[in-house]
Each structure stands twice: as C-alpha cells, then as structure tokens.
Wavefront OBJ file of the C-alpha trace (Angstrom):
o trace
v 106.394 -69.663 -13.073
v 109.366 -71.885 -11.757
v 109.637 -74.765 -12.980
v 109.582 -77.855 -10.860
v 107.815 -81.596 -9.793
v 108.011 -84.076 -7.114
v 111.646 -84.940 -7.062
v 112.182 -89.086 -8.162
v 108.865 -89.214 -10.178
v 109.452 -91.263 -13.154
v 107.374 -89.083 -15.272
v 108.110 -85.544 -15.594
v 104.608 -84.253 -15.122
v 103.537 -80.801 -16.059
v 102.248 -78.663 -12.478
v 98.499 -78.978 -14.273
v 98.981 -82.471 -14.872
v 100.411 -83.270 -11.352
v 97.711 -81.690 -9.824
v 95.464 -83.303 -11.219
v 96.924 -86.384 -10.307
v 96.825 -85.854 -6.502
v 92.944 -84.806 -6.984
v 92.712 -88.382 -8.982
v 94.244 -89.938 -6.117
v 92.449 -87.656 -3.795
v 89.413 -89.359 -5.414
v 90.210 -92.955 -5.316
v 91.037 -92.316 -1.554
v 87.427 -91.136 -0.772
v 86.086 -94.119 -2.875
v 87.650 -96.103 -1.073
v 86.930 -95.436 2.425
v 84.550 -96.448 4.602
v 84.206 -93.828 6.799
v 82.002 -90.969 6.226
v 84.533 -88.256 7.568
v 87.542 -89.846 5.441
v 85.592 -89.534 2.636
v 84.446 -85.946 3.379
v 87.923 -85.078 3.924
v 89.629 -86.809 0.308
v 86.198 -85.462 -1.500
v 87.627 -81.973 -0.239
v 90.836 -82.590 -0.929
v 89.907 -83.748 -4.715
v 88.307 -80.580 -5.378
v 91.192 -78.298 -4.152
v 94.253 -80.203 -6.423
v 91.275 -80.051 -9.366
v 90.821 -76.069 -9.169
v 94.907 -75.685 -8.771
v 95.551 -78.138 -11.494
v 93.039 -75.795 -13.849
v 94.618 -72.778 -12.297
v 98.164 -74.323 -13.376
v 96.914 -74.802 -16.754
v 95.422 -71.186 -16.660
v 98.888 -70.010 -15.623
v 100.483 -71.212 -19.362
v 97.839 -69.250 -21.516
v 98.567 -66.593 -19.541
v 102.505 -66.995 -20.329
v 101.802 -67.121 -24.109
v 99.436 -64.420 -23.739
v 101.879 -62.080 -22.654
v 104.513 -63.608 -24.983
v 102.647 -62.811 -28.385
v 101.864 -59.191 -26.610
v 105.788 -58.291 -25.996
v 106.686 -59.769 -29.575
v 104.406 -57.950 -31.194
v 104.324 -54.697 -30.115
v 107.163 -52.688 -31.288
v 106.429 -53.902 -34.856
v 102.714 -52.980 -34.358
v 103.490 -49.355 -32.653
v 105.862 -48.706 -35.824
v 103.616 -49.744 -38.974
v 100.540 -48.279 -37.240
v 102.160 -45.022 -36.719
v 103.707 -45.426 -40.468
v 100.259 -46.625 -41.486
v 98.196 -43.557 -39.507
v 100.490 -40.471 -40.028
v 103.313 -41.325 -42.151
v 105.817 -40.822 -39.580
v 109.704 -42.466 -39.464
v 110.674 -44.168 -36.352
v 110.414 -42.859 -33.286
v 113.405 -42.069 -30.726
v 111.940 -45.065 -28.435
v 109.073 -46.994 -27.855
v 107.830 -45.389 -25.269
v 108.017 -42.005 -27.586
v 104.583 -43.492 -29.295
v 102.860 -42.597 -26.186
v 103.076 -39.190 -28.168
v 101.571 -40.730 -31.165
v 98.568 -41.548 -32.857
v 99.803 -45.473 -31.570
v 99.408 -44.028 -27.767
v 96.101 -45.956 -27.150
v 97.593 -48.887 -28.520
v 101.053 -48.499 -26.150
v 99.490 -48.019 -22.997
v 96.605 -50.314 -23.489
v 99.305 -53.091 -24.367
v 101.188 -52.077 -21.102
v 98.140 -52.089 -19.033
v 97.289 -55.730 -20.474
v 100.336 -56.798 -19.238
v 99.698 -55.706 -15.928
v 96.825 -57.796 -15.567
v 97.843 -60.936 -16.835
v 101.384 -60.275 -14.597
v 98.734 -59.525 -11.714
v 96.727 -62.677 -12.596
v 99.090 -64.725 -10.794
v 98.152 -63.114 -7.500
v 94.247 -64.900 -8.307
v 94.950 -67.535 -6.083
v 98.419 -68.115 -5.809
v 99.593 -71.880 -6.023
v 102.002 -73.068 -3.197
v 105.764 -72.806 -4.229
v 105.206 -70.093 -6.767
v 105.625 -67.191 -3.752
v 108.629 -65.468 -5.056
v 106.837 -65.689 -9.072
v 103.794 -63.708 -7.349
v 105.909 -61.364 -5.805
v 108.132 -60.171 -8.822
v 104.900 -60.428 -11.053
v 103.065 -58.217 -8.713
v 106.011 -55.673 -8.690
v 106.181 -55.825 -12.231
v 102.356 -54.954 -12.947
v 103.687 -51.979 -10.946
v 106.149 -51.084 -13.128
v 104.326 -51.646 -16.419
v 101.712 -49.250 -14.972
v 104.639 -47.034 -13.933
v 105.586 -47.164 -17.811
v 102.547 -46.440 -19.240
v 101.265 -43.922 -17.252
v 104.181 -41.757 -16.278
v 104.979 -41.324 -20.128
v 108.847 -40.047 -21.128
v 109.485 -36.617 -22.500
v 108.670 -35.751 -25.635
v 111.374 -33.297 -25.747
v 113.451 -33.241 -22.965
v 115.287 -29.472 -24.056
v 111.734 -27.921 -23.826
v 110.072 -29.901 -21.395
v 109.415 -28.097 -17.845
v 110.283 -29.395 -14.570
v 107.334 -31.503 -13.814
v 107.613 -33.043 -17.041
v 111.233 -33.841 -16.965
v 110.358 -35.643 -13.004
v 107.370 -37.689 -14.665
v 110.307 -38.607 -17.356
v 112.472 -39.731 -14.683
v 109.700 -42.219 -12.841
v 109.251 -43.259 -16.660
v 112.791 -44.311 -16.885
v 112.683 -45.715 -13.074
v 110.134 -47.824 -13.821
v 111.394 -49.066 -17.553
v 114.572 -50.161 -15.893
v 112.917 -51.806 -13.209
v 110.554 -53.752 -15.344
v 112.952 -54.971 -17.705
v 115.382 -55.744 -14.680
v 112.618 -58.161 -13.404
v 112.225 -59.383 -16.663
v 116.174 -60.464 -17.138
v 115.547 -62.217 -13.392
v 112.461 -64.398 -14.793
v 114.429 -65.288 -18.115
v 117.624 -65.908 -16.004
v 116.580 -67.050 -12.298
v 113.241 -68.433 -12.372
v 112.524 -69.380 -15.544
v 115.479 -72.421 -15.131
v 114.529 -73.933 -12.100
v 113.380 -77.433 -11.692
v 112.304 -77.743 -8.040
v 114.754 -80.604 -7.724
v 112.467 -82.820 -10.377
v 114.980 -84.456 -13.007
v 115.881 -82.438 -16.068
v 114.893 -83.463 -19.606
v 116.868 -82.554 -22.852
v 113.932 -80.675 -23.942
v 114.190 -78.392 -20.398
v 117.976 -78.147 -20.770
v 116.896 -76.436 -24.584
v 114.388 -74.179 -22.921
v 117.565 -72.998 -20.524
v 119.178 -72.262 -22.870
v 116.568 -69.914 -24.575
v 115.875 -68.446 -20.760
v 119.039 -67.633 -20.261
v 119.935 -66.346 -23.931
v 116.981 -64.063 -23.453
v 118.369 -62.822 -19.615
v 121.378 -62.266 -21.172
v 120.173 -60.469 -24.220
v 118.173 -58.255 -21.842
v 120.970 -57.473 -19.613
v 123.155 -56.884 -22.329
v 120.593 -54.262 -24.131
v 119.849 -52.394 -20.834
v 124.126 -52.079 -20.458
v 123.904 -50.807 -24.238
v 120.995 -48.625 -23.464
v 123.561 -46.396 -21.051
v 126.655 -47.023 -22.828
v 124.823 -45.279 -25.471
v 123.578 -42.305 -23.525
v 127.680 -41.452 -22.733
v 128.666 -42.010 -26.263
v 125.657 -40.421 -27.754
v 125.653 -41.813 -30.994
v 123.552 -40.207 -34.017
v 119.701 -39.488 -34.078
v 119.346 -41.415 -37.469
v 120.759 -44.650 -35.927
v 117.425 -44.894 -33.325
v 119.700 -46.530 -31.109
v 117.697 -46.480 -27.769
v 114.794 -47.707 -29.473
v 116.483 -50.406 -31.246
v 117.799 -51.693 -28.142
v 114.330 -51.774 -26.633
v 112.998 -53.554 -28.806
v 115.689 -56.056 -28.777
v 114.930 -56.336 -24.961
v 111.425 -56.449 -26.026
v 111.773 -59.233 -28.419
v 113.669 -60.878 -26.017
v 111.138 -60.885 -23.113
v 108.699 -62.153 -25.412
v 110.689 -65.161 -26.947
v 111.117 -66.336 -23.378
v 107.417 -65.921 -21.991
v 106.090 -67.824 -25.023
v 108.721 -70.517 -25.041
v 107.629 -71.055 -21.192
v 104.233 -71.318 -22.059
v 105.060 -73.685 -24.962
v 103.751 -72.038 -27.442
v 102.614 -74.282 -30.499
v 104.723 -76.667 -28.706
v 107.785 -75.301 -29.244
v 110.981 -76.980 -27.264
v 108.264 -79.103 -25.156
v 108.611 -81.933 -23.687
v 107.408 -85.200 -25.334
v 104.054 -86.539 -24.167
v 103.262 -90.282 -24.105
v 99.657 -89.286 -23.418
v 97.106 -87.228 -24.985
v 97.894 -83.439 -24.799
v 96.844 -81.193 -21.611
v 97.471 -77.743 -21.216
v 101.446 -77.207 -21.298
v 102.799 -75.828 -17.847
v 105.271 -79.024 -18.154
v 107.932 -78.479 -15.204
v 107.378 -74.998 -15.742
v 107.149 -74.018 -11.912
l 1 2 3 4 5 6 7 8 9 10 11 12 13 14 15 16 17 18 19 20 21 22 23 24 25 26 27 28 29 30 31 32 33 34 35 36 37 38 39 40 41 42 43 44 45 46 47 48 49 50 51 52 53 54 55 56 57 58 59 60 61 62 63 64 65 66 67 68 69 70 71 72 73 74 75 76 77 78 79 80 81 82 83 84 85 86 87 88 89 90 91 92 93 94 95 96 97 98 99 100 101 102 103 104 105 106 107 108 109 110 111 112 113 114 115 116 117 118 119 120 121 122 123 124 125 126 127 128 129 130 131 132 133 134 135 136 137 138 139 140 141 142 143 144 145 146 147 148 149 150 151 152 153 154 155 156 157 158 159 160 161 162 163 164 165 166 167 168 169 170 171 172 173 174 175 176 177 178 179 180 181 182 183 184 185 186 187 188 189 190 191 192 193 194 195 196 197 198 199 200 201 202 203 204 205 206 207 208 209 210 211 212 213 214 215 216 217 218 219 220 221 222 223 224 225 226 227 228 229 230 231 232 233 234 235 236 237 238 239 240 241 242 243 244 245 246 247 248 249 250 251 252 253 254 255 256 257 258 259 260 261 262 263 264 265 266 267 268 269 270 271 272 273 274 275
C-alpha cells in the first residue's frame, strides 16, 4: 500500500485510523442534524469510512501475512526436502517444484496470489496503482508456480524447455514488481509529513529494492560467467531476493511493531501512513 494522510494533519494517523475518524465525524454530523435526509445521508456516510477503515486495517495483516510467507520459505523448502529425502540443495528454488517440498512451493506461491489479489476486494480510493501491480503480480506468482522450470534443461524436450521459459518470464516479472513496491510505493507519503520512524522504514524499502535489483543483475551476470554447480549460486541469489521481499512486506505491515511509529493512544491495527 502507499503510504500517505491528509497533508497538514497534526497527527500522523494510520489509513485505518483516519478512516475511522471521518466515519466518527460522519457520526457526530448525523447526530447533529435536524433534518431527516442530512442525517440519512452522514448515517451513510459513517458506515462507508467504518467498512474502509476495517478494510485498511485488513490491508496490514495481509502485508505481514505475506511477509512471514516470503521469509520463510526457502528455509522451509530446504530442511523439508533435507528432512523428507535427504537431499543437498537444490539448483534453485523453484527446482523443489521437483521435490517431495512441491506441494509446499506451489501452495506457498498460490497463497501469495490471494492475499496479493485481496487488495482488489474492494479497493480503497488512492491505492489504484497498489491494486494494479498486486493484481499483475498474483499473475505472475501463478505464472511461477504453475509453469514449473526444467528439471534438466540438456534432456528436457521442446515443450518443456517453452514452459521453462514462461517460468523464468514470470520469476523476473514478479520479482521486478516486487523491487517497484520496496522502491516506489512502499516510500510514499501522499504529501502527509514524514516522521523519523517513516524515514527508517525508507530506508529498509529501499535497501530491500535495491537488494532485489541487485540479486536479479547477479542472477544473469551469473548465467555468462557460469560459475560452479557446488556454489548454488542462482538459488542463493533467490533467496536473497526472497528474504528481501519479505523483510520489506513485514516491516510495512509493522510487524511486532517493528520501526512503527509512536502511538499516544491505545494501539489499532498498524497501516500507519502506510498508503
């Protein structure tokens, strides 16, 4: 989500929080008035900023959701497939499609497909270009896991090297899309004022963007040099883009409240300037 607020609020509001504020007001407004239609109208109102601001708050679970699911799943794919058949590491991550950890890798990829699609539920107003790229990136993750790469590219025949190909199309495209969340949208404020905590989160963003560009640069500066089997280079620098992704999807759904902003109040679900 891109971050943002009402530009000159005092308080740097989360989206959930601010939401919920207009319905409050929304409220009050309805309360207030005398005349039946008004009151219709605010009562209305109230209700729509109430289901966005729960939506908003919806939205953060969602980021840490697919946070802990990046992190975790190149370790898990590895020790299961150590723990299940005794096997070293494979070339790549996406070589455990050919595993007894398949299940596991395309279920994870088809999870995140839904949560990236989840944004599409009702989409909240600003967040257009977020739905968009989260949309085309459920595509891609599908693309991933069900297009799987070669399991031997010097045997495999031609319609297995073309589904290797789409594999690869998509792979790049998703983790492209993932490097423009970390480095594009991830940053932005909407024009509300910046915080020292947001400034830290940048940081991370844009440390992950750049980690993830850097990897995918690595992944084909590798492919000329061709550098030994044993080092498991491509999958070490998936992983690392992997890693990556994840660090900056959890840190913008402040998980366990890491780099958040300071709250004066009690705690609501954090989304804080994260549009």
């Amino acid at each position: 989500m891109v971050e943002g607020g009402d530009p000159g609020r005092a308080e740097l509001a989360s989206e959930s929080r601010r939401l919920a504020q207009k319905s409050a007001a929304a409220f009050e407004a309805a309360e207030a008035s005398s005349d039946p239609s008004v009151t219709a109208d605010k009562l209305g109102e109230a209700q729509v900023y109430a289901t966005d601001s729960a939506l908003a708050a919806a939205y953060t679970h969602l980021q840490q959701i697919v946070g802990v699911i990046a992190l975790l799943l190149p370790f898990v794919l590895v020790l299961g497939n150590r723990l299940l058949s005794g096997d070293e590491l494979e070339s790549s991550i996406s070589a455990y499609y050919h595993t007894r950890m398949g299940d596991v890798f395309v279920g994870a990829l088809c999870a995140l497909a839904i949560f990236f699609l989840s944004y599409n539920y009702k989409p909240l107003p600003g967040f257009n270009l977020d739905n968009k790229l989260s949309t085309l990136a459920a595509v891609a993750a599908l693309g991933v896991a069900f297009f799987p790469t070669t399991s031997d590219a010097s045997v495999a025949s031609q319609s297995e090297q073309v589904v290797g190909r789409v594999h690869l199309a998509c792979a790049a495209l998703l983790f492209g899309l993932l490097a423009v969340f970390a480095l594009f949208l991830f940053p932005k404020t909407g024009g509300a004022p910046m915080t020292p905590a947001k400034q830290r989160r940048n940081v991370v963003y844009r440390t992950c963007g750049g980690i993830i560009i850097g990897a995918i640069v690595l992944v084909g500066v590798s492919n000329l040099v061709d550098p030994p089997d044993s080092w498991h280079a491509f999958f070490w620098l998936e992983t690392v883009c992997v890693v990556a992704f994840g660090v900056s999807w959890l840190v913008k759904g402040w998980f366990l409240g890491i780099l958040a902003d300071h709250k004066p109040t009690a705690p609501t679900p954090a989304s804080a300037l994260d549009r």
